[in-house]
PDB file as gemmi writes it, atoms N, CA and C in Angstrom:
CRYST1    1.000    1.000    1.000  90.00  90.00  90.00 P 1                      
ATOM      1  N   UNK A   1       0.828  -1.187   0.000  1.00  0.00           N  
ATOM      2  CA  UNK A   1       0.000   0.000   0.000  1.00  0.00           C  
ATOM      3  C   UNK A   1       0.873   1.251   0.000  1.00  0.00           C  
ATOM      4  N   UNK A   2       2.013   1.467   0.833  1.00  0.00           N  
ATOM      5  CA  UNK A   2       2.633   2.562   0.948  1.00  0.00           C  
ATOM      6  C   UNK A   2       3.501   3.165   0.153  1.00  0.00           C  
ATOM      7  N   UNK A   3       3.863   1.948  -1.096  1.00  0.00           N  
ATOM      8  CA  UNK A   3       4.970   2.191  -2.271  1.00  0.00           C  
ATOM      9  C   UNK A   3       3.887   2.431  -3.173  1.00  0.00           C  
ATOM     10  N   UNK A   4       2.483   1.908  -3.623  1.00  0.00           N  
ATOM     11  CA  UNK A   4       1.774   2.295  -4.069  1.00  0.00           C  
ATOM     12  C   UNK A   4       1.062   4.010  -3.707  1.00  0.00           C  
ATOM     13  N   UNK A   5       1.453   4.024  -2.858  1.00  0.00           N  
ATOM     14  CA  UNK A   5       0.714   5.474  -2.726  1.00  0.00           C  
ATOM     15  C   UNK A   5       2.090   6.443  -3.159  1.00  0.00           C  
ATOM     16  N   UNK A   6       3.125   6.376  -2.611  1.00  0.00           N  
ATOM     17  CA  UNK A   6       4.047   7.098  -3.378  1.00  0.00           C  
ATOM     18  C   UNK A   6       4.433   7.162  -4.733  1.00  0.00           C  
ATOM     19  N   UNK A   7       4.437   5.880  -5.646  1.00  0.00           N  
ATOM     20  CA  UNK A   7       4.595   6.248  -7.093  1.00  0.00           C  
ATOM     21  C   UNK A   7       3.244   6.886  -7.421  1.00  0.00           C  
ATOM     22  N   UNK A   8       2.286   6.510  -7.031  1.00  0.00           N  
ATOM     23  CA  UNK A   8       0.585   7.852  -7.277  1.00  0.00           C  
ATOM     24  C   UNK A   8       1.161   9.085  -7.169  1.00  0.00           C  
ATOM     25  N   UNK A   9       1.702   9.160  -6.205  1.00  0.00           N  
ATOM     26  CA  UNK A   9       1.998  10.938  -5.879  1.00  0.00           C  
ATOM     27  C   UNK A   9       2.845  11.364  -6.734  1.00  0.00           C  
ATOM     28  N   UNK A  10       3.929  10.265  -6.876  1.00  0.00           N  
ATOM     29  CA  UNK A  10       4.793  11.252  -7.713  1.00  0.00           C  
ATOM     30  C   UNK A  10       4.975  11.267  -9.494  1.00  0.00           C  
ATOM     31  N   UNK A  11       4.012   9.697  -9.559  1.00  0.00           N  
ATOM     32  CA  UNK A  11       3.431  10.402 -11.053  1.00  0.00           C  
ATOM     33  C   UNK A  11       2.073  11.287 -11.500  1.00  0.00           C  
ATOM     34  N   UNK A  12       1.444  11.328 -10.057  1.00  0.00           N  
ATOM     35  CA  UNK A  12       0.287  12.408 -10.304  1.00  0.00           C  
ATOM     36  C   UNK A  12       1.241  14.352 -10.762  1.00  0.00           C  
ATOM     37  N   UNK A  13       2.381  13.951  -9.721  1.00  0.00           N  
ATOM     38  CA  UNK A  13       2.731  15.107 -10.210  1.00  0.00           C  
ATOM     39  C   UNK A  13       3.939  15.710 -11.164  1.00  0.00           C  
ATOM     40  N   UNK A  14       4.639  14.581 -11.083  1.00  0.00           N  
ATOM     41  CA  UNK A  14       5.111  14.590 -12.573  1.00  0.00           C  
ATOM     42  C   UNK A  14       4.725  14.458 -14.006  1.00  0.00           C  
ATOM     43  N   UNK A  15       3.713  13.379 -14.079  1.00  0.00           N  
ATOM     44  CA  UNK A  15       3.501  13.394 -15.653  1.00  0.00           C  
ATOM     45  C   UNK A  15       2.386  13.530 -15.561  1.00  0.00           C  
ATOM     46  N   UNK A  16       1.462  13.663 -14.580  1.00  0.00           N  
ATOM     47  CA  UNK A  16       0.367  14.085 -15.216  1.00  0.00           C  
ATOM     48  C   UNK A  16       0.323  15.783 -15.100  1.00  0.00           C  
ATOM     49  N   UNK A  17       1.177  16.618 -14.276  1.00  0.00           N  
ATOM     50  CA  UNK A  17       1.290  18.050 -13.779  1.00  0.00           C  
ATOM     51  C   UNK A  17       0.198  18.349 -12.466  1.00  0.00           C  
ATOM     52  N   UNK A  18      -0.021  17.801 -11.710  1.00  0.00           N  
ATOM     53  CA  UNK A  18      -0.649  18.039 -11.047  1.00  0.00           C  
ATOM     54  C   UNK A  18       0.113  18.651  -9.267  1.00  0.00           C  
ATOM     55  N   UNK A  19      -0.989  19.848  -9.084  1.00  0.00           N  
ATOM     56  CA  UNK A  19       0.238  20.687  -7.456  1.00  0.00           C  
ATOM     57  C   UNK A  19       0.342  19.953  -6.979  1.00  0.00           C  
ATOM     58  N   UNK A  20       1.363  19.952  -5.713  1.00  0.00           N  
ATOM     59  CA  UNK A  20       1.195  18.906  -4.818  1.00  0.00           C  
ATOM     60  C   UNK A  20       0.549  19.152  -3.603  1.00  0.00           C  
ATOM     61  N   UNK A  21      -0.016  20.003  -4.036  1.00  0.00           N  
ATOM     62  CA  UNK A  21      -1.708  20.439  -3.023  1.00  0.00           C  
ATOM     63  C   UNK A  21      -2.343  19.442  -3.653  1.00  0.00           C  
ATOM     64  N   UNK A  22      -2.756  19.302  -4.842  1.00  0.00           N  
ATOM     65  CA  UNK A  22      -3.870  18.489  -5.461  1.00  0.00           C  
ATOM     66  C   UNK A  22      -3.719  17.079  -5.097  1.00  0.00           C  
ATOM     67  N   UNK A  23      -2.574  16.978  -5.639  1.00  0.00           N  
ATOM     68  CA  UNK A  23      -2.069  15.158  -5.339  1.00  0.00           C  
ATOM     69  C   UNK A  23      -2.083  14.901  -3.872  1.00  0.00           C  
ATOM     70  N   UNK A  24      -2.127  15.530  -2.673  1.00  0.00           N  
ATOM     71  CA  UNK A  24      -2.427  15.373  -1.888  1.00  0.00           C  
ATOM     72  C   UNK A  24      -3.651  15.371  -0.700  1.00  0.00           C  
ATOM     73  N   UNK A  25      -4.110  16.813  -1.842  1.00  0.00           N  
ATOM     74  CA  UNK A  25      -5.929  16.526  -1.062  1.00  0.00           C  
ATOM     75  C   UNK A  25      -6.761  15.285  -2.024  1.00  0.00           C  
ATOM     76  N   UNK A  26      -6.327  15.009  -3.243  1.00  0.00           N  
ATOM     77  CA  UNK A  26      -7.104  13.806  -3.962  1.00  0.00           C  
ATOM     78  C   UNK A  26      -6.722  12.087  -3.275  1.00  0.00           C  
ATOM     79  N   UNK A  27      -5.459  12.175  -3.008  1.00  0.00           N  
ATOM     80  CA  UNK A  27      -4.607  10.733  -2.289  1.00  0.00           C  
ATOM     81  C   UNK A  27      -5.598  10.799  -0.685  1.00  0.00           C  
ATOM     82  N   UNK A  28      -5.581  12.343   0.174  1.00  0.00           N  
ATOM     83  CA  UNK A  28      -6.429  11.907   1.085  1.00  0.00           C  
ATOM     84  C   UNK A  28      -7.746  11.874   1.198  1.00  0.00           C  
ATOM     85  N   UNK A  29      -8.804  12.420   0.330  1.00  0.00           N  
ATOM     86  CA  UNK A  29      -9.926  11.830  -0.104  1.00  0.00           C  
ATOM     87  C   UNK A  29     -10.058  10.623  -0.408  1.00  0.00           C  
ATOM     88  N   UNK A  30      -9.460   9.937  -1.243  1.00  0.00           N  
ATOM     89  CA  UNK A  30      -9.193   8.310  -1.683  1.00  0.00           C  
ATOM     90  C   UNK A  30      -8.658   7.504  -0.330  1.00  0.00           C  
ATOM     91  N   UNK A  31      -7.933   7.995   0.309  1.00  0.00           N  
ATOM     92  CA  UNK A  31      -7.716   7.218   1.978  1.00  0.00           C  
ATOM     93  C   UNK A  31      -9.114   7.219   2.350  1.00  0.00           C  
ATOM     94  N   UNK A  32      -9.152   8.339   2.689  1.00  0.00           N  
ATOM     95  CA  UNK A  32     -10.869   8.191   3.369  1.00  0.00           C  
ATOM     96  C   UNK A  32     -11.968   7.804   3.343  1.00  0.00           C  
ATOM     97  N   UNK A  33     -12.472   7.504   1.431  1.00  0.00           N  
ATOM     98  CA  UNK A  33     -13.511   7.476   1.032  1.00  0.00           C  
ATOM     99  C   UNK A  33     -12.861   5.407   1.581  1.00  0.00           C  
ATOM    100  N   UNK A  34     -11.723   4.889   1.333  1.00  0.00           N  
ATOM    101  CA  UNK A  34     -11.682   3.592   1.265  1.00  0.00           C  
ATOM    102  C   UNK A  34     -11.779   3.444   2.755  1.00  0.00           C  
ATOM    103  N   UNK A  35     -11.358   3.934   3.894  1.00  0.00           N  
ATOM    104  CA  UNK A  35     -11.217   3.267   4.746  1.00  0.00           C  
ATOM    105  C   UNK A  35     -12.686   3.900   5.750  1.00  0.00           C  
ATOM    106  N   UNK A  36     -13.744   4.778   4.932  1.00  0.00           N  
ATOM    107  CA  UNK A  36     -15.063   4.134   5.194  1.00  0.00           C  
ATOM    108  C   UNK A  36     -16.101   3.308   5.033  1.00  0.00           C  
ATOM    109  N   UNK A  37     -15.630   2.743   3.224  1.00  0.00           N  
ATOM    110  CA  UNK A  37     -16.265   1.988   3.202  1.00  0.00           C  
ATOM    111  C   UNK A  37     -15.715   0.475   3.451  1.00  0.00           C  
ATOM    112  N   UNK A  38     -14.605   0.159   3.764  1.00  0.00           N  
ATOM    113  CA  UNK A  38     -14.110  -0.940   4.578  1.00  0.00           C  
ATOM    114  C   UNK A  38     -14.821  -1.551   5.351  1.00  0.00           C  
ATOM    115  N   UNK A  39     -15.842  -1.162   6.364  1.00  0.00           N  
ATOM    116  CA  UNK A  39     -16.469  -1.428   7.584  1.00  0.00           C  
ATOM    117  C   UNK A  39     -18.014  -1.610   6.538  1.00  0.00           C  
ATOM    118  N   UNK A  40     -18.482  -1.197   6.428  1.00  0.00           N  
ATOM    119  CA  UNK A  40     -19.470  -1.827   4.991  1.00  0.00           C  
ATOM    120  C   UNK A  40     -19.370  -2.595   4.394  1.00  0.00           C  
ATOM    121  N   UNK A  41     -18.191  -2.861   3.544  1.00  0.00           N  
ATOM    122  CA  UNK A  41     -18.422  -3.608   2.583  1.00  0.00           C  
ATOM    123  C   UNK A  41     -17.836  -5.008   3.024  1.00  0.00           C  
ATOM    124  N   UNK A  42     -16.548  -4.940   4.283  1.00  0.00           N  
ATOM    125  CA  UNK A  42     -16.608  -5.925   5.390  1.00  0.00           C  
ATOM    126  C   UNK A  42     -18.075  -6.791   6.033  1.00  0.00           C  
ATOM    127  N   UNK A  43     -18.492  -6.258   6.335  1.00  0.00           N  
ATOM    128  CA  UNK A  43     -19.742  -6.274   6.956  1.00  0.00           C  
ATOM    129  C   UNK A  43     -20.656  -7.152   5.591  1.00  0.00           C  
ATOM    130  N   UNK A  44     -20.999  -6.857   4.606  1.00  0.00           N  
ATOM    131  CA  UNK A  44     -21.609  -7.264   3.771  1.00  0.00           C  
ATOM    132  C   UNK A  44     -20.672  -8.718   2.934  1.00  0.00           C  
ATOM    133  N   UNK A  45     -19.458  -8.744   2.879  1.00  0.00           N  
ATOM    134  CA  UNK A  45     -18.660  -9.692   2.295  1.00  0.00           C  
ATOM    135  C   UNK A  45     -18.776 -10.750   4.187  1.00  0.00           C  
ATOM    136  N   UNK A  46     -18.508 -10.162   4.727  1.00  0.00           N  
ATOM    137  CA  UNK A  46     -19.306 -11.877   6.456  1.00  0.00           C  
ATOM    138  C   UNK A  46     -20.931 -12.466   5.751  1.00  0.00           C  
ATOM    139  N   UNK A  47     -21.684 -11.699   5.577  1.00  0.00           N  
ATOM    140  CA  UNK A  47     -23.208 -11.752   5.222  1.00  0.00           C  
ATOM    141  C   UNK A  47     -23.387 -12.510   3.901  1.00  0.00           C  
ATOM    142  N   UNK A  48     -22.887 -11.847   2.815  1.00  0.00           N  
ATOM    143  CA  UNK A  48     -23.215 -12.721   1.951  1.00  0.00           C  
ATOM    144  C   UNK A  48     -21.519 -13.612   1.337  1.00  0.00           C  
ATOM    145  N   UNK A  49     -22.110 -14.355  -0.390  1.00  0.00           N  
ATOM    146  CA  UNK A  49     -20.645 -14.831  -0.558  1.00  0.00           C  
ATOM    147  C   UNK A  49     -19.585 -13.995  -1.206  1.00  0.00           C  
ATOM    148  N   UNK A  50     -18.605 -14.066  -0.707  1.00  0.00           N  
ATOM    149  CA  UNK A  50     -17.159 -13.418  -0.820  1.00  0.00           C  
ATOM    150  C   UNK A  50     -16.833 -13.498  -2.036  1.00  0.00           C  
ATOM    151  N   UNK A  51     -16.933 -14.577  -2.928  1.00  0.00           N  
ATOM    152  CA  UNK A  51     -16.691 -14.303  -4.390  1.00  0.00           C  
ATOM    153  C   UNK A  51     -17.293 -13.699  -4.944  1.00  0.00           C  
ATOM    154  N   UNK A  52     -18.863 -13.464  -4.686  1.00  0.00           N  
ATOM    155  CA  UNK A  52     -20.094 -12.950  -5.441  1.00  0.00           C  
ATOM    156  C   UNK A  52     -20.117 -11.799  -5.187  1.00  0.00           C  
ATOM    157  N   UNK A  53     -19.354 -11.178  -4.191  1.00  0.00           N  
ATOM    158  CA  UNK A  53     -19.142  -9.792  -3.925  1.00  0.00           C  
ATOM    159  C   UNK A  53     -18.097  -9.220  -4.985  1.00  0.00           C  
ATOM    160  N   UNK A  54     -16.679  -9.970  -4.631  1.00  0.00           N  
ATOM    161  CA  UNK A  54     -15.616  -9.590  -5.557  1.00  0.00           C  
ATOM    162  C   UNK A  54     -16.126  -9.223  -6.937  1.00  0.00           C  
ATOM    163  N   UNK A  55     -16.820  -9.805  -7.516  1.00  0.00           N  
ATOM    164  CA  UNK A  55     -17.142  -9.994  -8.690  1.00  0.00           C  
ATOM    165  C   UNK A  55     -17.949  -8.843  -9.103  1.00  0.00           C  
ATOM    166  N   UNK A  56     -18.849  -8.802  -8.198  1.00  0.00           N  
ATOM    167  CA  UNK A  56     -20.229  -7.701  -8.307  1.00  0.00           C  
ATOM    168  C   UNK A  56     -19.255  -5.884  -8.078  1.00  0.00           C  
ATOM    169  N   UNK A  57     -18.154  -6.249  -6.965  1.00  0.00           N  
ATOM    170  CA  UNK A  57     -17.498  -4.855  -7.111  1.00  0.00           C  
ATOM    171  C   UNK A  57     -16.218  -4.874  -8.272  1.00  0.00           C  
ATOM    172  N   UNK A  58     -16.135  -5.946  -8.921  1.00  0.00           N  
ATOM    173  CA  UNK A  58     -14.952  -5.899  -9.916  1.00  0.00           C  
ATOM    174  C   UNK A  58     -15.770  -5.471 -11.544  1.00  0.00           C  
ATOM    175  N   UNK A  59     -17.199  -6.274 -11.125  1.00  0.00           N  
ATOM    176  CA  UNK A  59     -17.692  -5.743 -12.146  1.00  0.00           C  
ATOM    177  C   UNK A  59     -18.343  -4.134 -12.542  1.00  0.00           C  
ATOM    178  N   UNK A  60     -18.668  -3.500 -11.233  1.00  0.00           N  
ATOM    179  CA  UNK A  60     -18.701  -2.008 -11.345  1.00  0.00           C  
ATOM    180  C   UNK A  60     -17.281  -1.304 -11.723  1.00  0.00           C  
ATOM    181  N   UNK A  61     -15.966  -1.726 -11.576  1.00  0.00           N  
ATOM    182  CA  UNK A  61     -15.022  -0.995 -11.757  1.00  0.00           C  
ATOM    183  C   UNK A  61     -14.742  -1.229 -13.011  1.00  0.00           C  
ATOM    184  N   UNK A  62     -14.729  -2.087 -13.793  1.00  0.00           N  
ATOM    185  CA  UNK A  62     -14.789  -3.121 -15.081  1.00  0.00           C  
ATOM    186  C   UNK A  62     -14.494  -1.259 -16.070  1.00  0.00           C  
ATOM    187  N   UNK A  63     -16.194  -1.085 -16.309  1.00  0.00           N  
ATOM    188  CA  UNK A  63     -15.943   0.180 -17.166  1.00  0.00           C  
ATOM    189  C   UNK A  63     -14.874   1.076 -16.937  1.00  0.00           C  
ATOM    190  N   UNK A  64     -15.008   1.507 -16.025  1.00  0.00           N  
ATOM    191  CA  UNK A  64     -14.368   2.700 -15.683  1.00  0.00           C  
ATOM    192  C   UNK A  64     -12.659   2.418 -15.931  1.00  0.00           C  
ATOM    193  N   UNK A  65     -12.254   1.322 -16.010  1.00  0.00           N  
ATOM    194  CA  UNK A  65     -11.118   0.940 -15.841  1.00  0.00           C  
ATOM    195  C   UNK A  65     -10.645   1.270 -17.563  1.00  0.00           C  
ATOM    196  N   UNK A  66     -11.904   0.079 -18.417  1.00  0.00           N  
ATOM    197  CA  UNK A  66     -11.488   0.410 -19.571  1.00  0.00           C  
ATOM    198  C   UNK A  66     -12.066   1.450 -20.458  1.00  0.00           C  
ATOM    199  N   UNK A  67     -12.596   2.501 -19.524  1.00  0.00           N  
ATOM    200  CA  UNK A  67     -12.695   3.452 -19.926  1.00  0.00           C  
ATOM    201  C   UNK A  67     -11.096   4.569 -20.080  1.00  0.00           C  
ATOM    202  N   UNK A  68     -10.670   4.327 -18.984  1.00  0.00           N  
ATOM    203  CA  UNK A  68      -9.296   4.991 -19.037  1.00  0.00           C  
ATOM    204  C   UNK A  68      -8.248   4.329 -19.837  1.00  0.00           C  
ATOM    205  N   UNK A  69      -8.518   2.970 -20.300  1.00  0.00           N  
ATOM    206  CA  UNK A  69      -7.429   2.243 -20.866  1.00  0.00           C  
ATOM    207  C   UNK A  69      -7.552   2.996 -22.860  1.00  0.00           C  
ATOM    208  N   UNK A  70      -8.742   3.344 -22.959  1.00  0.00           N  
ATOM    209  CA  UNK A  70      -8.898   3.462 -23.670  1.00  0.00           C  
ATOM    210  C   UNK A  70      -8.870   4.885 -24.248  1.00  0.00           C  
ATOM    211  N   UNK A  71      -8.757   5.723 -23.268  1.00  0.00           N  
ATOM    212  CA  UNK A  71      -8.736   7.492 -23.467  1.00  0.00           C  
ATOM    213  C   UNK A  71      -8.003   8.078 -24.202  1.00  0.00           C  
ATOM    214  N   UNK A  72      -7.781   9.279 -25.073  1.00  0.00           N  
ATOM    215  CA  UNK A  72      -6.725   9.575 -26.215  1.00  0.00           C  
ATOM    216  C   UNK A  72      -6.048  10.461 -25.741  1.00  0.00           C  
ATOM    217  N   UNK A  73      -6.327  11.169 -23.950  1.00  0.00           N  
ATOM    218  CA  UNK A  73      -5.507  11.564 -23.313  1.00  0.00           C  
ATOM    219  C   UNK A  73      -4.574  11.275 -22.577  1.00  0.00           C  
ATOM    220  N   UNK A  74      -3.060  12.350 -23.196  1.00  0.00           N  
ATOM    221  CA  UNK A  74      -1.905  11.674 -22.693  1.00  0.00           C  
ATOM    222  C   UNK A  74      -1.607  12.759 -21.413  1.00  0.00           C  
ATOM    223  N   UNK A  75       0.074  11.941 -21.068  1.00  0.00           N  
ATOM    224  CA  UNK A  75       0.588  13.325 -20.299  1.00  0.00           C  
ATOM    225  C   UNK A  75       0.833  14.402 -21.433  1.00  0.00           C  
ATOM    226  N   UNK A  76       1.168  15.624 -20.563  1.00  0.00           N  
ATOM    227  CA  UNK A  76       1.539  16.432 -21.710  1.00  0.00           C  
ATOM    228  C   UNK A  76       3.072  16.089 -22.279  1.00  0.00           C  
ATOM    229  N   UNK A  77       3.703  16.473 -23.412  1.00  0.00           N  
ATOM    230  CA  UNK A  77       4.924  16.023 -24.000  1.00  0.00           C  
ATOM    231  C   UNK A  77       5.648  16.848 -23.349  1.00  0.00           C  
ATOM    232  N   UNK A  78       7.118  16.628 -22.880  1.00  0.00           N  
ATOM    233  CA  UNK A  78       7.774  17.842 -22.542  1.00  0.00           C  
ATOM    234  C   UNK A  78       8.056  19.154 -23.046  1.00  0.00           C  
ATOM    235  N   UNK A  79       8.523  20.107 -22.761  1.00  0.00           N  
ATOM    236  CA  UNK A  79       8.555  21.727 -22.922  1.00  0.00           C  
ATOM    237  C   UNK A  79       9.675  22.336 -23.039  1.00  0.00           C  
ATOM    238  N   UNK A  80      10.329  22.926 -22.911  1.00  0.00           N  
ATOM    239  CA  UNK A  80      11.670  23.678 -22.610  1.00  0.00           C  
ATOM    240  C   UNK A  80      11.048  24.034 -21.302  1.00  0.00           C  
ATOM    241  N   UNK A  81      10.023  24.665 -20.596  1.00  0.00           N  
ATOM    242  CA  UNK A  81      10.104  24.808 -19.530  1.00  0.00           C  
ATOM    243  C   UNK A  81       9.381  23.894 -18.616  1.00  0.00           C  
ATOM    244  N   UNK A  82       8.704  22.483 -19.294  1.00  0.00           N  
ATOM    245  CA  UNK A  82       8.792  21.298 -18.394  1.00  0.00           C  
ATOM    246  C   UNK A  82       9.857  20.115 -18.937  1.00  0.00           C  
ATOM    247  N   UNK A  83      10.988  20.092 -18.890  1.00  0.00           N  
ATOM    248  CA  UNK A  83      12.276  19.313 -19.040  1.00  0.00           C  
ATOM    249  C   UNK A  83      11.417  17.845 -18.758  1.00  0.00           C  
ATOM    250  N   UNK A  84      11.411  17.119 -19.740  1.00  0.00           N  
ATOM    251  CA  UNK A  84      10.924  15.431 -19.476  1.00  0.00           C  
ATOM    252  C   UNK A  84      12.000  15.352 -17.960  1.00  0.00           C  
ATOM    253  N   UNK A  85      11.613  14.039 -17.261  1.00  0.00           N  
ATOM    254  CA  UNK A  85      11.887  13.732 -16.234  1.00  0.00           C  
ATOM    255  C   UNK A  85      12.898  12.155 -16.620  1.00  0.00           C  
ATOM    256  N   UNK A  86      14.411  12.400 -15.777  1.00  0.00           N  
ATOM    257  CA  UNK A  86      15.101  11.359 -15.855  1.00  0.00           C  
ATOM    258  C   UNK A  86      15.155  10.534 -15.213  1.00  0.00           C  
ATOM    259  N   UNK A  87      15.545   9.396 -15.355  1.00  0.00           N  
ATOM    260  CA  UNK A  87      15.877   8.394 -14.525  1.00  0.00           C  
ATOM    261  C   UNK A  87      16.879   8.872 -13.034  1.00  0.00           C  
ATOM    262  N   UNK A  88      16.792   8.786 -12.483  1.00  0.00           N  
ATOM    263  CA  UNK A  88      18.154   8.959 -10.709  1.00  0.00           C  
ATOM    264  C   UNK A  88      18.333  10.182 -10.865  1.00  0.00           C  
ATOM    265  N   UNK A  89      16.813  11.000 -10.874  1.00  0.00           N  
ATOM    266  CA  UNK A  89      16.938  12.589 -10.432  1.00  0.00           C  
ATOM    267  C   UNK A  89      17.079  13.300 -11.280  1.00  0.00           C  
ATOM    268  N   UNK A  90      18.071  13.257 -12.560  1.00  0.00           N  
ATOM    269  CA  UNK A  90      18.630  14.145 -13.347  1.00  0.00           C  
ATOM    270  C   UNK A  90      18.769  14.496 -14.620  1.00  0.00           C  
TER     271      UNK A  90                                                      
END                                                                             
């Protein structure tokens, strides 16, 4: 979870350009919104079956997923005054 949340941050704000106000009030909205519905959807995966859940929430994400796989938006290309980004800093 925690190496995952750092390459988010730092390609939210490298290639996609985003402040690091943004990348950080959006990363802690996304903490929050998950670790309320944890206790819900916990609660409902004891109750009913655990695969039939997975499935039912894999299948709501389904679109949306290949909705982005499929988008014709990129990062932006580099600039003279956004220098592409190197490998070990430099």
């Amino acid at each position: 979870m925690g190496l995952s949340v750092a390459g988010s941050a730092l390609f939210l704000a490298r290639s996609v350009g985003l402040s690091p106000r943004s990348v950080g009030v959006g990363l802690t909205i996304a903490a929050l919104v998950g670790l309320i519905a944890s206790v819900p959807f916990g609660r409902l995966a004891d109750r009913r079956d655990l695969l039939a859940l997975l499935f039912a929430v894999t299948g709501l994400f389904a679109p949306r997923l290949a909705q982005w796989a499929v988008s014709t938006r990129r990062p932006a290309a580099p600039t003279p005054e956004r220098p592409p980004v190197r490998a070990g800093g430099g």
